[in-house]
C-alpha positions in Angstrom: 87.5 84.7 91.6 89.6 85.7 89.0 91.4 88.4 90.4 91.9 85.9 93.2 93.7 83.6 90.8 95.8 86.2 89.0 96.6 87.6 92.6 98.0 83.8 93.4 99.8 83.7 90.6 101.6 86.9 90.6 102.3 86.0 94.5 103.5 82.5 92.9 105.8 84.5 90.3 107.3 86.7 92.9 108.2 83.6 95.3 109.9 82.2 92.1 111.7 84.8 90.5 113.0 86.7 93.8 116.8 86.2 93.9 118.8 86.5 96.8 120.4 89.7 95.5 116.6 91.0 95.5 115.6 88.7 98.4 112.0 89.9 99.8 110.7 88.8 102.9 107.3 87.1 102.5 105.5 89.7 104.6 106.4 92.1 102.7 105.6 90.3 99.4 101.9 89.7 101.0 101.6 93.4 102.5 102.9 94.9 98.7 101.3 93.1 96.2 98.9 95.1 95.5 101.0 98.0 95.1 103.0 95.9 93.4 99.9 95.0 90.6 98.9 98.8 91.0 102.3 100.6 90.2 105.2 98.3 89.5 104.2 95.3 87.5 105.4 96.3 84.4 109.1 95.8 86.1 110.3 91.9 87.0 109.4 91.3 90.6 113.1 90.8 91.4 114.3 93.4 89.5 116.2 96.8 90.5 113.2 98.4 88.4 110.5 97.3 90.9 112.5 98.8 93.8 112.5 102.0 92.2 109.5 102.1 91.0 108.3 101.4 94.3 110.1 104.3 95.9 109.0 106.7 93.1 105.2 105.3 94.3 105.9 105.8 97.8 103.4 108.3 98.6 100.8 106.0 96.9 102.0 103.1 98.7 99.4 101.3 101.1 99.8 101.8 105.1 100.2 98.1 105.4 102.9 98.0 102.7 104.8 100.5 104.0 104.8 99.3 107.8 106.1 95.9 106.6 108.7 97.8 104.5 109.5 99.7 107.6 109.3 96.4 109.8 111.5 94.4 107.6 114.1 97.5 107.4 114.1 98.3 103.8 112.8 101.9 104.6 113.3 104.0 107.9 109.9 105.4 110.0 112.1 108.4 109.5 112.4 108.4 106.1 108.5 107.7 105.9 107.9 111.2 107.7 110.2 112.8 105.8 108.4 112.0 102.5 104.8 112.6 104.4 106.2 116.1 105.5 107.3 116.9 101.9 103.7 116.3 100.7 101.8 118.9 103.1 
């Protein structure tokens, strides 16, 4: 229950503070947020600092995460076998 509730909230928070410089698309915001909580929440959801940090977590990134990344075109499938390749 209660990491249901600070789960809403943080979801609540990005909603909020996303600015249309940083606009994210709701699907991704749902697919992310736990890789958000995991690797990034120490940076302002609508910062520049969460998008890097989420790169620099890329390989640690969930499957459904990145396939709404690569869906909503903020990352290439290319670029997601590129970084796959690298890690072999």
């Amino acid at each position: 229950m209660k990491k249901t509730l600070v789960t809403a909230l943080t979801v609540a928070i990005v909603a909020a503070t996303s600015s249309q410089a940083f606009a994210v698309s709701s699907s991704v915001k749902y697919a992310c947020m736990g890789d958000y909580l995991s690797y990034c929440s120490s940076h302002s959801p609508s910062s520049p600092g969460v998008r890097r940090c989420m790169r620099a977590n890329g390989p640690k990134l969930s499957r459904s995460c990145v396939n709404a990344l690569v869906k909503a075109g903020y990352v290439s499938r290319a670029e997601v076998r590129r970084r796959a390749a690298r890690l072999r």
